[in-house]
C-alpha positions in Angstrom: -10.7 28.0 -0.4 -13.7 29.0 1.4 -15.9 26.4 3.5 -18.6 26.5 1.1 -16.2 25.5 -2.0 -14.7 22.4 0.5 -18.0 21.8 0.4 -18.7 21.4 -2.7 -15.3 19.7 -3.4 -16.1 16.9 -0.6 -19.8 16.6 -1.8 -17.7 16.0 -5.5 -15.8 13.4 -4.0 -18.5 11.2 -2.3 -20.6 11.3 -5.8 -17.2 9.6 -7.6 -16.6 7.4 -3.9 -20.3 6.4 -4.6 -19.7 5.3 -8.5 -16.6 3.7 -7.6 -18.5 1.5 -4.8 -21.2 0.9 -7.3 -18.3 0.1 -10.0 -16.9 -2.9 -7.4 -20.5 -4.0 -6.8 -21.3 -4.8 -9.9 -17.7 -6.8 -10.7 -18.0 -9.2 -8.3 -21.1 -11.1 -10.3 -19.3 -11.1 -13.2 -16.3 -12.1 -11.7 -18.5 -15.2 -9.9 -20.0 -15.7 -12.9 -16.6 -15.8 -14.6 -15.4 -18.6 -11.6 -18.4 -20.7 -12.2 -18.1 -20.9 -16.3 -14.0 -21.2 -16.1 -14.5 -24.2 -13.7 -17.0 -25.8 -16.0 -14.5 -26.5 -18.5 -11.7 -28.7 -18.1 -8.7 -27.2 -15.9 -6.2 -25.3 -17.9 -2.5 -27.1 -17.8 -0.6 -23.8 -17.4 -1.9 -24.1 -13.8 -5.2 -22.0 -14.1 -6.6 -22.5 -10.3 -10.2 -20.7 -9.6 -8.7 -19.3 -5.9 -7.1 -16.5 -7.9 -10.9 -15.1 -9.2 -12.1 -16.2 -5.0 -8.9 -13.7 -3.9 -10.3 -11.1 -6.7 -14.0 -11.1 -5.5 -13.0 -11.0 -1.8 -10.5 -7.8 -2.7 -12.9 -5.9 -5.0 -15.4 -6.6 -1.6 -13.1 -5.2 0.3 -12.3 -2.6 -1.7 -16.0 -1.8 -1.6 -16.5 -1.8 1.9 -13.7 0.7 2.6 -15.3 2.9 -0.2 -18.3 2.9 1.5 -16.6 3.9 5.2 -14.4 6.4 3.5 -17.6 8.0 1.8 -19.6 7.8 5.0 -16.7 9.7 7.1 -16.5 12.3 4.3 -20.3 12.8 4.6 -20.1 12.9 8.6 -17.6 15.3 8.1 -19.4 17.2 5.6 -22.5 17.8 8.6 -20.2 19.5 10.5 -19.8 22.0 8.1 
């Protein structure tokens, strides 16, 4: 592979980094709005508790955060080219 085709490759892989950070971004409203509307109705009795859809938002925000730290390293990366 020559340094132009890594290139190309890496600059591949930050445009799919990007959609995936922009993928997360956009789950954690729904999943909030989710929280809010599940909590509005009475509590399910098989033991529905709102924490799991907290412990989902603060994952996918995570998950986001990384994305965007692994995509800026691959773009540092990429300057050095």
């Amino acid at each position: 592979m020559t340094i132009a085709e890594l290139a190309g490759a890496l600059r591949e892989v930050t445009v799919t980094l990007e959609q995936a950070q922009v993928t997360t971004s956009s789950a954690v409203p729904l999943l909030t709005e989710s929280r809010a509307t599940l909590t509005a109705v009475a509590r399910d009795p098989n033991g529905y508790q709102p924490v799991e859809l907290d412990l989902a938002m603060a994952q996918l925000s995570t998950a986001r955060d990384l994305i965007a730290q692994a995509r800026q390293s691959i773009l540092d990366y990429l300057m050095r080219l």
